[in-house]
TIBABA-148301 format. One record per residue (C-alpha): residue number from 1; residue in three letters; y, z negated, x. Coordinates in steps of 0.02 Angstrom, whole numbers. Layout:
<recs>
 num residuo      v      w      u
 NUM     ALA      Y      Z      X
...
</recs>
This chain:
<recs>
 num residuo      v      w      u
   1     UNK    437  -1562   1114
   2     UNK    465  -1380   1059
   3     UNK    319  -1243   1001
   4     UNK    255  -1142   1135
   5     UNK    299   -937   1108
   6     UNK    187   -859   1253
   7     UNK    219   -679   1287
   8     UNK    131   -552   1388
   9     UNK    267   -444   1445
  10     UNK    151   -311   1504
  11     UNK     64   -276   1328
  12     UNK    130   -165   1208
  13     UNK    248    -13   1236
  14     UNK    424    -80   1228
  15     UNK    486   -219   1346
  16     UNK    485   -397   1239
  17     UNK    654   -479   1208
  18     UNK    648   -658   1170
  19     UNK    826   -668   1121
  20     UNK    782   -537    997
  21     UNK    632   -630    937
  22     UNK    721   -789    917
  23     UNK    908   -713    855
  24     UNK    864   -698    665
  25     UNK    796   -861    640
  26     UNK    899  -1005    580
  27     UNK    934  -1132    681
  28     UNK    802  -1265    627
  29     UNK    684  -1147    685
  30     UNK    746  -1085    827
  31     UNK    753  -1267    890
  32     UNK    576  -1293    855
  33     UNK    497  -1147    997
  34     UNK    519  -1114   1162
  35     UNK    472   -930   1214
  36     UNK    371   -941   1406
  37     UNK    324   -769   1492
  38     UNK    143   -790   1531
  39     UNK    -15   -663   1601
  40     UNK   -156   -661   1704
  41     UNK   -252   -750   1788
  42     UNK   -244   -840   1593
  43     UNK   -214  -1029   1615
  44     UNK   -166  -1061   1443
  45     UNK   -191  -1268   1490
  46     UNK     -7  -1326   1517
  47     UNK     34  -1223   1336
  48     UNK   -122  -1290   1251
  49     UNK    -55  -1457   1286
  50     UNK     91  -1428   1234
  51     UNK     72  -1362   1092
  52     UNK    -24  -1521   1033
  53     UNK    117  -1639   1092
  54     UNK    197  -1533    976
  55     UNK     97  -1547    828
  56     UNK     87  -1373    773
  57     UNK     -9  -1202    821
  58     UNK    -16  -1108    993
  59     UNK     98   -961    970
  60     UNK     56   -807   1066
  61     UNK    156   -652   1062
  62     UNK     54   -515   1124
  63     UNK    -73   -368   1072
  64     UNK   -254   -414   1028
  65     UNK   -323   -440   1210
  66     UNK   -203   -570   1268
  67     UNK   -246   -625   1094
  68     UNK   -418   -630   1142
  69     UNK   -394   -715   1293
  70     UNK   -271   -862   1212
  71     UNK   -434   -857   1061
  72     UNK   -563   -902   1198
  73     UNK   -465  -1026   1303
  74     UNK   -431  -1121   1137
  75     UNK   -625  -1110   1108
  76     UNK   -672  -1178   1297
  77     UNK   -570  -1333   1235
  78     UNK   -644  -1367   1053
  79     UNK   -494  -1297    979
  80     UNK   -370  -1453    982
  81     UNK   -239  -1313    893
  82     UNK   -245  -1181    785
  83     UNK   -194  -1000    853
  84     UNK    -30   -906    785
  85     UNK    -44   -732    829
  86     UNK    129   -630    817
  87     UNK    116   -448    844
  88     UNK    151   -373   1018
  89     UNK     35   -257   1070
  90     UNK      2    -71   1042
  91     UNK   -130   -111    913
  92     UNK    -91   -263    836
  93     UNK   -281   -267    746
  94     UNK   -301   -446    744
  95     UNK   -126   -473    632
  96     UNK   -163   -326    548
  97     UNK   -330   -383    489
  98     UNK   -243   -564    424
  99     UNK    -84   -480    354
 100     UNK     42   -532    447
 101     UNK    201   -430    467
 102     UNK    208   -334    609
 103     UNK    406   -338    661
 104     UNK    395   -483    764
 105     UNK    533   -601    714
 106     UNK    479   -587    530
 107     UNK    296   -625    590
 108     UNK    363   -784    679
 109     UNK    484   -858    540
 110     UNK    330   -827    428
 111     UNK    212   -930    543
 112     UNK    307  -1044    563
 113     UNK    302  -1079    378
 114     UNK    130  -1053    372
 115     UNK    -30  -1146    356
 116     UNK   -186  -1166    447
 117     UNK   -355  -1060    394
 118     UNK   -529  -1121    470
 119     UNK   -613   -923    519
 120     UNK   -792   -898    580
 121     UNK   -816   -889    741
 122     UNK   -931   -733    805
 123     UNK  -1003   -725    976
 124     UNK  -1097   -592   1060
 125     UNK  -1218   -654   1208
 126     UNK  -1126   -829   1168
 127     UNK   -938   -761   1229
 128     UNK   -824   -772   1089
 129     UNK   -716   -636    976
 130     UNK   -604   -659    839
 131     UNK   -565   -500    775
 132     UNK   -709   -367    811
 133     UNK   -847   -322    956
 134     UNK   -921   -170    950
 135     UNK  -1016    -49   1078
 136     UNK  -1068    154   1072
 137     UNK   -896    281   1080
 138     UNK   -783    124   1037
 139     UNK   -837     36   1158
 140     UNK   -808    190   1288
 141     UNK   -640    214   1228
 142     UNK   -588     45   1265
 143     UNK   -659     44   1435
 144     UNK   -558    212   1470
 145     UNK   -407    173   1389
 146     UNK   -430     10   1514
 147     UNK   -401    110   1645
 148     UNK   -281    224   1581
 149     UNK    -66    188   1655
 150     UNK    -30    216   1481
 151     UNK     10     99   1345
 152     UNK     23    123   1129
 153     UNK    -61    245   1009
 154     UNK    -50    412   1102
 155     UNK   -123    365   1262
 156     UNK   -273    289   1144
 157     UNK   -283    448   1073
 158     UNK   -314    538   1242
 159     UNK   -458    434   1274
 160     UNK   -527    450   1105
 161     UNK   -509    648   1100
 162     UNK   -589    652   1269
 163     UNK   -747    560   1235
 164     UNK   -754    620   1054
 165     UNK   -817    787   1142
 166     UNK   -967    720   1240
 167     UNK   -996    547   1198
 168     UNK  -1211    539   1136
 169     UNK  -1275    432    986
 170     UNK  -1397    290   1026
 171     UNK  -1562    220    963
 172     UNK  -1567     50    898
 173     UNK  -1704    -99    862
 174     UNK  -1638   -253    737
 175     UNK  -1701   -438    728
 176     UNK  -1578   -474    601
 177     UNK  -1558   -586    465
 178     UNK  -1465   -495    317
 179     UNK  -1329   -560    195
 180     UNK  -1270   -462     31
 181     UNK  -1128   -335     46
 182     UNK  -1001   -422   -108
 183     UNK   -990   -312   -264
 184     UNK   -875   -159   -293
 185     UNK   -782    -96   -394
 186     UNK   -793     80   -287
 187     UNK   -876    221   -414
 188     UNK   -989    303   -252
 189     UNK  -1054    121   -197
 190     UNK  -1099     94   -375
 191     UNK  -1205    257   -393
 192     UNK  -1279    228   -215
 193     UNK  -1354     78   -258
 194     UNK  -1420    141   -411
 195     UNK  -1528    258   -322
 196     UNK  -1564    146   -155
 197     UNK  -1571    -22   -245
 198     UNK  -1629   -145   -111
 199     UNK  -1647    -25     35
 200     UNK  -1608    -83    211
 201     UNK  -1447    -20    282
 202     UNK  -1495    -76    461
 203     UNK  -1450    111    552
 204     UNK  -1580    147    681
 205     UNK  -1457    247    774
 206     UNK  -1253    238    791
 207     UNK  -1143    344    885
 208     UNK   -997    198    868
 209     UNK  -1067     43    819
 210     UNK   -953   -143    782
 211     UNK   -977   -304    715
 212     UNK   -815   -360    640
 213     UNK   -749   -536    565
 214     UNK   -597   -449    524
 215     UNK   -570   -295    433
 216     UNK   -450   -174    560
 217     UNK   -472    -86    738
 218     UNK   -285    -99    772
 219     UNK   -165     68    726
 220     UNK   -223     14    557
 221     UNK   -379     84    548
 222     UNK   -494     -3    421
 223     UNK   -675      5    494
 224     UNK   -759   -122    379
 225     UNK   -645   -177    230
 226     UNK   -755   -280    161
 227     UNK   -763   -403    303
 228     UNK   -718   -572    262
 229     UNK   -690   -726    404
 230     UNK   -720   -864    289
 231     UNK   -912   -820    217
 232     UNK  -1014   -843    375
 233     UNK  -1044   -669    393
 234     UNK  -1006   -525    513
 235     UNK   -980   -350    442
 236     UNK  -1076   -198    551
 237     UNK  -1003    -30    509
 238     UNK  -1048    118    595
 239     UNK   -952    274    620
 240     UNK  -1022    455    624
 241     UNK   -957    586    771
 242     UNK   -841    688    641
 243     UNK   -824    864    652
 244     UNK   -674    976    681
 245     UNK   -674   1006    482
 246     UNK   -717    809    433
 247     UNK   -589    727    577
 248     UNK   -455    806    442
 249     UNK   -536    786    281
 250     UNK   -636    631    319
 251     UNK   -529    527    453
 252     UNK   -395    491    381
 253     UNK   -477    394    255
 254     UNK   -494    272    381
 255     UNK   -343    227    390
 256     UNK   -324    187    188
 257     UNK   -387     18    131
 258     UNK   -471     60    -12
 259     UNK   -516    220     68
 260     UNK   -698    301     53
 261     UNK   -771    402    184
 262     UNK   -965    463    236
 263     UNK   -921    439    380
 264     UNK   -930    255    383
 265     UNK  -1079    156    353
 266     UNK  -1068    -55    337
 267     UNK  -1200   -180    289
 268     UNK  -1191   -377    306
 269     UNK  -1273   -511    442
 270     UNK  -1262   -666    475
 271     UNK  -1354   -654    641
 272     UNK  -1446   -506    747
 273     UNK  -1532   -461    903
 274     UNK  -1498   -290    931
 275     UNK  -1599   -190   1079
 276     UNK  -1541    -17   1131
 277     UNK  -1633    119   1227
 278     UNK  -1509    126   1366
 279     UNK  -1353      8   1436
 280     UNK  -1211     69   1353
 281     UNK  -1004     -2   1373
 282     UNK   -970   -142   1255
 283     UNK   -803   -244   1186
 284     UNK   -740   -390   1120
 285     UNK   -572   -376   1032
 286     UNK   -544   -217   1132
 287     UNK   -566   -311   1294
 288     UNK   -698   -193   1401
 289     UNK   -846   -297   1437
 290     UNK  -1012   -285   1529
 291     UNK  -1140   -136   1480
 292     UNK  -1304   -216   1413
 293     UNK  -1439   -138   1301
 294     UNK  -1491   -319   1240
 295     UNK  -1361   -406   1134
 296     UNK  -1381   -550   1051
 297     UNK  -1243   -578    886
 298     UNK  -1216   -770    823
 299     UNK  -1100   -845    681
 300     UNK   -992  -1016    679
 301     UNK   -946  -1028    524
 302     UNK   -745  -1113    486
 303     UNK   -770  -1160    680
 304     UNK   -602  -1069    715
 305     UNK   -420  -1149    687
 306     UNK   -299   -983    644
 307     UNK   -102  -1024    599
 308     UNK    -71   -869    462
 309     UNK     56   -817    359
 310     UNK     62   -848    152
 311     UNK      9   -656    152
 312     UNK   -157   -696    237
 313     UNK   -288   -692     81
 314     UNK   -404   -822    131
 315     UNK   -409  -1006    124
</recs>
């Protein structure tokens, strides 16, 4: 019984070539997986199955919301297998976030060498994410770039400029129970603290607004570095509307992993009710979801089976 490779071969913006995926792997491994075009409507059961009978992880070769998708199904069913994510899409956060390389047959041969890691398991209103969920602009972005014909970084780009122009910040109202950010070694964080020692970093109003178990949006932008999926914990970081001047002094900072910027904000929960004063988009792992203005954030901790590579940093 061979591994299950599914593929979405709508995701992403290059056509997917399993002969290319499988060509520079030896052939001990190559005899091991079988690579199965799969997409909506999203019954991951006969691959599941499989992939047990097999004795090793689900292997889904896609971008982060047919990861999603393969995440929750595996949920629904107590997670009889881990997940190995190998990166497909036009954002590729997920893999990103658990360092996996993102040319695809180098991600596979290093799965398949891999090891299993137990992650948290986050849910918002009790429907499962993996990566991140988040609501405010991000939330409108992914609900436009939805619709959009247009796959990969510049048609994300479109949607983002677009909003960026009109979208409004929000009020917010936390029940939330609070967990320690972990120390740093970061010279600014060291001198805020100094002169806000124990002051709540709830925000009481957020123009973009996530909860993330991971630490990138995909496109590699790092929106809350310091998140960890092993410590029972979400990270919130908010980001402020830049300006003309900060979007190119400020921005790209974003996309560094030790980078600093004001224009990011993160604290630590390990649960929340958050009420805002209108119904605004939401997401989970970039998937567009209902709007709500209630919302209702939960942690599972090690509840998760992930397949990673040796580069992933936790255990």
């Amino acid at each position: 019984m061979r591994l299950p490779i599914l593929f979405n071969p709508a995701s992403g913006t290059t056509p997917k070539d399993p002969d290319a995926l499988l060509r520079p792997l030896p052939k001990n491994l190559r005899d091991r997986v079988e690579v199965l075009p799969f997409g909506p409507p999203w019954d991951f059961e006969p691959a599941i199955d499989q992939a047990r009978r097999a004795e090793g992880p689900l292997l889904v070769w896609g971008g982060d919301g047919t990861i999603h998708h393969a995440a929750r199904a595996l949920f629904e069913r107590g997670c009889p297998v881990p997940l190995g994510a190998i990166p497909g899409g036009s954002g590729n956060g997920l893999v990103r976030g658990l360092r996996t390389p993102l040319e695809p047959a180098g991600a596979l041969r290093r799965l398949l060498e891999g090891r299993e890691v137990r992650m948290d398991l986050p849910c918002l209103d009790g429907a499962p994410f993996v990566n991140v969920c988040g609501t405010g602009f991000e939330a409108a972005v992914a609900h436009r770039f939805a619709g959009l014909p247009g796959r990969g970084f510049a048609a994300y780009a479109r949607a983002t400029l677009e909003l960026w122009r009109t979208w409004k910040p929000t009020t917010l109202a936390w029940e939330a129970e609070e967990a320690p950010m972990p120390p740093s070694d970061g010279r600014i964080e060291r001198i805020r603290a100094a002169f806000h020692p124990g002051a709540s970093k709830l925000p009481e109003a957020a123009w973009s607004l996530c909860f993330a178990n991971l630490p990138t949006y995909g496109s590699g932008l790092w929106i809350a570095p310091y998140a960890d999926p092993t410590d029972g914990c979400l990270q919130w970081a908010t980001l402020a509307r830049p300006t003309w001047l900060t979007l190119f002094t400020e921005a790209p900072r974003l996309f560094q992993e030790g980078g600093h910027t004001a224009l990011r904000h993160e604290g630590r929960i390990r649960r929340a009710t958050l009420r805002l004063e209108r119904p605004l988009p939401w997401h989970l792992d970039g998937e567009p979801v209902a709007e709500r203005d209630r919302a209702e954030l939960t942690v599972e901790p090690r509840a998760f089976r992930m397949w990673v590579t040796g580069g992933c940093p936790w255990q």
